[in-house]
PLY file of the C-alpha trace (Angstrom):
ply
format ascii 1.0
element vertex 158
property float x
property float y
property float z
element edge 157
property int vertex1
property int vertex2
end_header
0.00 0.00 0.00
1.55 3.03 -1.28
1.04 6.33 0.51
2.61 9.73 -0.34
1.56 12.35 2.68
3.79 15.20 1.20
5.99 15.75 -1.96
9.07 15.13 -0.13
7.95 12.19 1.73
6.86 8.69 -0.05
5.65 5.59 1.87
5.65 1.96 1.12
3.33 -0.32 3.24
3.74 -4.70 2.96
1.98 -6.88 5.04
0.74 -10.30 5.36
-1.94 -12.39 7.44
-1.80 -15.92 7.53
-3.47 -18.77 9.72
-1.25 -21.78 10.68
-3.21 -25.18 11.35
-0.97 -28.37 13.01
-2.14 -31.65 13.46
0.48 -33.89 14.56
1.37 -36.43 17.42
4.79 -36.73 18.89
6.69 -38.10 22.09
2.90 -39.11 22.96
1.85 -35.39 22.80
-0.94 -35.30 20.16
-0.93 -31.59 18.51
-4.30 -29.78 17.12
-3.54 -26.28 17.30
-3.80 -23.09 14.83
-3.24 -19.10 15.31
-3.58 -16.32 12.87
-0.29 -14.39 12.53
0.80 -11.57 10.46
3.92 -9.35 9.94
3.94 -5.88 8.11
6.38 -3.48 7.45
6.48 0.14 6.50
9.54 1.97 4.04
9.20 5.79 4.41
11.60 8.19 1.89
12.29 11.09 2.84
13.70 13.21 0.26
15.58 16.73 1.80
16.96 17.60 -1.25
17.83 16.70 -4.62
21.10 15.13 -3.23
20.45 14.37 0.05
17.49 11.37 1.24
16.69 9.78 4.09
14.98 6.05 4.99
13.36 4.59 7.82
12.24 0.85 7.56
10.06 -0.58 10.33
9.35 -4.33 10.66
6.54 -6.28 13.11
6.38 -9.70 13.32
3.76 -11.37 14.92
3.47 -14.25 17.78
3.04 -17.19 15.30
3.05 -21.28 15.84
5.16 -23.84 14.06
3.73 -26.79 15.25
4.69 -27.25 18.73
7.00 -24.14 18.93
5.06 -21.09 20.29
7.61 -17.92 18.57
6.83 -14.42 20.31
6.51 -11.06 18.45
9.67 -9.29 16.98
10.21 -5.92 16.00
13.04 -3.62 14.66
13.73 -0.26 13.47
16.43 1.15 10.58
17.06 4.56 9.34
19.85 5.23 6.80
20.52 8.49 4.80
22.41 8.83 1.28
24.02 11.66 -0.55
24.73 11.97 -4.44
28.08 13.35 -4.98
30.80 13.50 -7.28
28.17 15.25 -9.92
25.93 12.74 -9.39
28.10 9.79 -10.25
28.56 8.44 -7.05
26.22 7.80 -3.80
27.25 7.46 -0.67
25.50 5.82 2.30
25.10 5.67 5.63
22.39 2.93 7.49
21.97 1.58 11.22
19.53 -1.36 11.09
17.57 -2.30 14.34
18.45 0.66 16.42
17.21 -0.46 19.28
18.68 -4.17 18.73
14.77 -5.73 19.09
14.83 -8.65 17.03
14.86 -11.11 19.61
13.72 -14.57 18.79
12.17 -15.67 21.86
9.74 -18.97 22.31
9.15 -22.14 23.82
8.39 -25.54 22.80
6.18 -27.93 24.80
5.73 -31.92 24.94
4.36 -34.36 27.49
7.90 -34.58 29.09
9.82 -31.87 27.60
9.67 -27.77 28.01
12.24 -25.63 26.63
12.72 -22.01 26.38
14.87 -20.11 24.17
16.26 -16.75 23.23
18.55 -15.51 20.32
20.21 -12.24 20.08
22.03 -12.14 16.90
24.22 -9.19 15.93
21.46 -7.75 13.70
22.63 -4.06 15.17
24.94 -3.16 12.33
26.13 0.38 10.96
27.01 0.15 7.12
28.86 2.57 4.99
28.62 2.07 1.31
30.22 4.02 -1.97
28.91 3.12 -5.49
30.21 4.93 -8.67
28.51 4.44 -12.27
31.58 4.76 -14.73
29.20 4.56 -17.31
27.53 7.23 -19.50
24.55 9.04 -18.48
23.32 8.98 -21.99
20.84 6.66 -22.51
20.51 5.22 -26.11
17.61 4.31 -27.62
16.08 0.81 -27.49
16.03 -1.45 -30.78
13.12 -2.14 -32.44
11.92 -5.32 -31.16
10.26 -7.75 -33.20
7.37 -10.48 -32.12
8.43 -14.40 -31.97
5.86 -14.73 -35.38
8.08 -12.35 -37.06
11.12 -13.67 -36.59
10.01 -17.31 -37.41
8.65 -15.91 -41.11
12.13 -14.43 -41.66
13.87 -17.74 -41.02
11.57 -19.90 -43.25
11.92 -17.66 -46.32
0 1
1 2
2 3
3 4
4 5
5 6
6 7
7 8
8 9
9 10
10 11
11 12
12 13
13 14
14 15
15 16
16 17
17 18
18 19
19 20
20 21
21 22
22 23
23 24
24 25
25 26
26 27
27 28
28 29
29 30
30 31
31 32
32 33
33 34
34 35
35 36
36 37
37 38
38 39
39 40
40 41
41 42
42 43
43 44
44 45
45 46
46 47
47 48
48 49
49 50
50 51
51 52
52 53
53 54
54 55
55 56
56 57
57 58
58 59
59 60
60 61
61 62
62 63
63 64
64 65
65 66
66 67
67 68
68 69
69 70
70 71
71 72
72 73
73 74
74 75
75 76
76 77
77 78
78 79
79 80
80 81
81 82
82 83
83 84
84 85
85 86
86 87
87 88
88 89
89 90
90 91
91 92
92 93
93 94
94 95
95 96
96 97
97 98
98 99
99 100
100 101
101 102
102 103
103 104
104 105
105 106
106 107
107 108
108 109
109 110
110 111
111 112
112 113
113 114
114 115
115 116
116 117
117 118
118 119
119 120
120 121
121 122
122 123
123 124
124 125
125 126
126 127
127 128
128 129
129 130
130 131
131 132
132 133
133 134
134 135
135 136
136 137
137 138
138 139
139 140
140 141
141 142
142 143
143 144
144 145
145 146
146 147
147 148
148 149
149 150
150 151
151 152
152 153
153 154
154 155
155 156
156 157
């Protein structure tokens, strides 16, 4: 879902809702159990100038269930800016993903004689830096005239 509040500010909107249904038996602990879950996540541009732009990407991840593993919500926050320089030929960038260092995996898993808990912290806090350059020419050409499959088939028979 695309939104655009203001001229300098664009918004791009995913999401997805799903129901999970498990029917299993294992270790003696028979298994009939379904949720709904979703996740969405939300891309705003900012543009500040005709150089200059900022992003911010926020991600939600419902509780969910994968059979007998109960997962609880997740959620992160990223912001990054970029500059054009070098007239335009180059673009530099700047990006922090999960600020706040949120996604967590956290769940548990229950049988008849077995309960476990977990966590995972990964290292998804990271700070990137990135330079690209286009060596090429700005010049576009034009695109060749393009002929249909049919076409190309009469020219070969003949």
């Amino acid at each position: 879902a695309p939104l655009n509040p203001t001229k300098w500010w664009s918004i791009t909107n995913n999401g997805n809702l799903y129901y999970g249904q498990y029917v299993a038996n294992l270790s003696q602990t028979p298994l009939n159990s379904g949720k709904v879950a979703f996740d969405i996540n939300s891309n705003s541009t900012f543009t500040i100038n005709k150089k200059l732009s900022a992003e911010m990407l926020a991600v939600y991840n419902s509780a969910s269930i994968f059979g007998y593993l109960t997962v609880k919500p997740t959620w992160q926050l990223s912001v990054g800016m970029q500059c054009k320089v070098l007239k335009d030929k180059g673009n530099l960038k700047l990006s922090l993903s999960d600020i706040f260092w949120t996604m967590v995996d956290r769940g548990t898993t229950v049988l008849s004689n077995y309960n476990e808990s977990f966590s995972v912290k990964r290292d998804t806090r990271m700070l990137y830096l990135s330079f690209t350059y286009n060596f090429g020419s700005s010049y576009q050409q034009g695109q060749r005239k393009k002929t249909g499959g049919a076409e190309e088939e009469k020219r070969r028979a003949s």
